[in-house]
C-alpha positions as CSV (number, residue, x, y, z in Angstrom):
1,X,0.0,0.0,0.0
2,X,1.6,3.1,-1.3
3,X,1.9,6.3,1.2
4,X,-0.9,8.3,-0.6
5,X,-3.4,5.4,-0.1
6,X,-2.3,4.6,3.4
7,X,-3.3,8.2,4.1
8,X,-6.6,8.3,1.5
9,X,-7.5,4.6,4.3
10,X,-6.9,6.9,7.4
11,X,-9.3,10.2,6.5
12,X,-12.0,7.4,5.2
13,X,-11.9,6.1,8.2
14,X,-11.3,8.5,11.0
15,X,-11.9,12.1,9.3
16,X,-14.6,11.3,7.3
17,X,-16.5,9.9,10.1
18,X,-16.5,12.3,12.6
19,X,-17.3,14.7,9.6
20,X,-20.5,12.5,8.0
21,X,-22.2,13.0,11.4
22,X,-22.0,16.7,11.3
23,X,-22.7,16.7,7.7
24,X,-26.4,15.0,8.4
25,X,-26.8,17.3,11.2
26,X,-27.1,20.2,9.1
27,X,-25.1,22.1,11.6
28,X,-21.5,23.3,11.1
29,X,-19.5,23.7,8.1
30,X,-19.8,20.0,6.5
31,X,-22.0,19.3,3.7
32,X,-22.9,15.8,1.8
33,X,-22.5,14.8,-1.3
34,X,-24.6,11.4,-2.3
35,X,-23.1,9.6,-5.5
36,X,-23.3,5.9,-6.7
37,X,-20.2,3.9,-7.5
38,X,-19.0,3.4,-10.4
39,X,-18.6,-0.1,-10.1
40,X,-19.9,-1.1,-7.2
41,X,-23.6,0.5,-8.1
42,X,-23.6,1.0,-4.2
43,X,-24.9,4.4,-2.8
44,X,-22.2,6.3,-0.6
45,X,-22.4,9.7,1.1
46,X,-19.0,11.6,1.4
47,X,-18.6,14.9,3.5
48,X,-17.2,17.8,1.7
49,X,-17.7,21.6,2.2
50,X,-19.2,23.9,-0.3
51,X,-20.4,27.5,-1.4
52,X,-23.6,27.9,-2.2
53,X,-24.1,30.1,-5.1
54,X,-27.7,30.7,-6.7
55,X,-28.0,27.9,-9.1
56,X,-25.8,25.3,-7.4
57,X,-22.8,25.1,-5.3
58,X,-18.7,25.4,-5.9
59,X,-16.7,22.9,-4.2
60,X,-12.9,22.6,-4.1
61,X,-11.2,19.3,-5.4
62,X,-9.1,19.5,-2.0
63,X,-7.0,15.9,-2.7
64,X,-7.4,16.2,-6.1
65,X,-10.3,14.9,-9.3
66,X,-8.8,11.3,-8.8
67,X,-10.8,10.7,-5.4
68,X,-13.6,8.5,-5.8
69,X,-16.4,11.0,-4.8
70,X,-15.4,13.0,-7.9
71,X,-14.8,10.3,-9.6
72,X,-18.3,8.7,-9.4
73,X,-20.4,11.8,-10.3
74,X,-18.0,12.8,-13.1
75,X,-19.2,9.5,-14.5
76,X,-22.6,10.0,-13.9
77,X,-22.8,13.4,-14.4
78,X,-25.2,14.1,-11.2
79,X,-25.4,13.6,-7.3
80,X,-27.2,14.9,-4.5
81,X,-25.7,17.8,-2.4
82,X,-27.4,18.0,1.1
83,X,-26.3,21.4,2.5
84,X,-27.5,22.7,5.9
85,X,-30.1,19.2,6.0
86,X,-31.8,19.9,2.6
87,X,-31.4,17.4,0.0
88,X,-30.5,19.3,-3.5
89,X,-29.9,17.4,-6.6
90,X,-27.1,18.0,-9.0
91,X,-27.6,17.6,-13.0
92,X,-24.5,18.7,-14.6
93,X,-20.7,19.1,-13.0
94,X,-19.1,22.0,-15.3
95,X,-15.4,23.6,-14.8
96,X,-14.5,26.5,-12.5
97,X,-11.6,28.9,-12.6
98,X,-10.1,29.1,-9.3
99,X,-10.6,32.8,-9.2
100,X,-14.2,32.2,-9.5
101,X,-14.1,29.6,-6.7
102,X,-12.4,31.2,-4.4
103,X,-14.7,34.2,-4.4
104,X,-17.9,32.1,-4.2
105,X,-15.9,30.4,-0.6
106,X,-15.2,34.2,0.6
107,X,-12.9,35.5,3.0
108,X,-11.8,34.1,5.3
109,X,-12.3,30.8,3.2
110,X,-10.7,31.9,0.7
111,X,-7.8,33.5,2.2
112,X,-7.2,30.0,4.0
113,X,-7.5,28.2,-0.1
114,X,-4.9,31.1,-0.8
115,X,-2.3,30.0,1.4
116,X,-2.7,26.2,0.7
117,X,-2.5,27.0,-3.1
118,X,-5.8,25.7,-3.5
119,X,-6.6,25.8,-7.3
120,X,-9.2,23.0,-7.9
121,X,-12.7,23.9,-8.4
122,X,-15.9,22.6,-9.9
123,X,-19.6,23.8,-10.0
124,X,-21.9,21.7,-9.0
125,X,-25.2,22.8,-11.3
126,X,-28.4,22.5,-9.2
127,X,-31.4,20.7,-11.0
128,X,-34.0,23.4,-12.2
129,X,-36.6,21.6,-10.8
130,X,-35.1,22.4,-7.2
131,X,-34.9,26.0,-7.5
């Protein structure tokens, strides 16, 4: 097991659930995204933070589009987004500069994606239906 998947193993399975419990309690800065496996078919929920914008959210690919999160609803081209404990669904995934990211995060969000030379961003096109 190589370095980067050792530590990919220890956020799934410390991080990531200490964060999924805030995420379903709608409370703090955690949000969920739902998306099906590739290969699996199985249903997963993965905590993430995002910045709501009008017609969808902007989320920052912090470790990178290779995750499987991103990986899964690339391939579909939808997910669900549940963001403050309201379930929002997600038709298209579309490119984001990382200007335009960082201003939808704000400061001090965005000072903090500064600093870590966070350039990765995608928006997350809510359905029409949902508005």
């Amino acid at each position: 097991m190589s370095f980067r998947d050792r530590y990919f193993w220890v956020l799934k399975n410390t991080l990531n659930r200490a964060t999924l419990r805030a995420a379903r309690s709608g409370r703090g800065p955690f949000s969920l995204v739902r998306h099906v496996g590739r290969k699996s078919g199985k249903t997963f929920e993965t905590p993430i933070m995002v910045a709501r914008r009008p017609d969808g959210f902007v989320v920052e690919l912090t470790y990178g589009p290779q995750v499987n999160w991103y990986r899964n609803i690339e391939a579909a081209g939808r997910c669900d987004i549940v963001y403050k404990g309201v379930e929002h669904h997600i038709d298209r995934i579309e490119p984001c500069t990382a200007e335009a990211g960082l201003q939808a995060y704000g400061n001090p969000r965005a000072i903090v994606l500064r600093i870590l030379h966070r350039h990765e961003f995608r928006f997350l096109h809510e359905s029409s239906s949902d508005h």
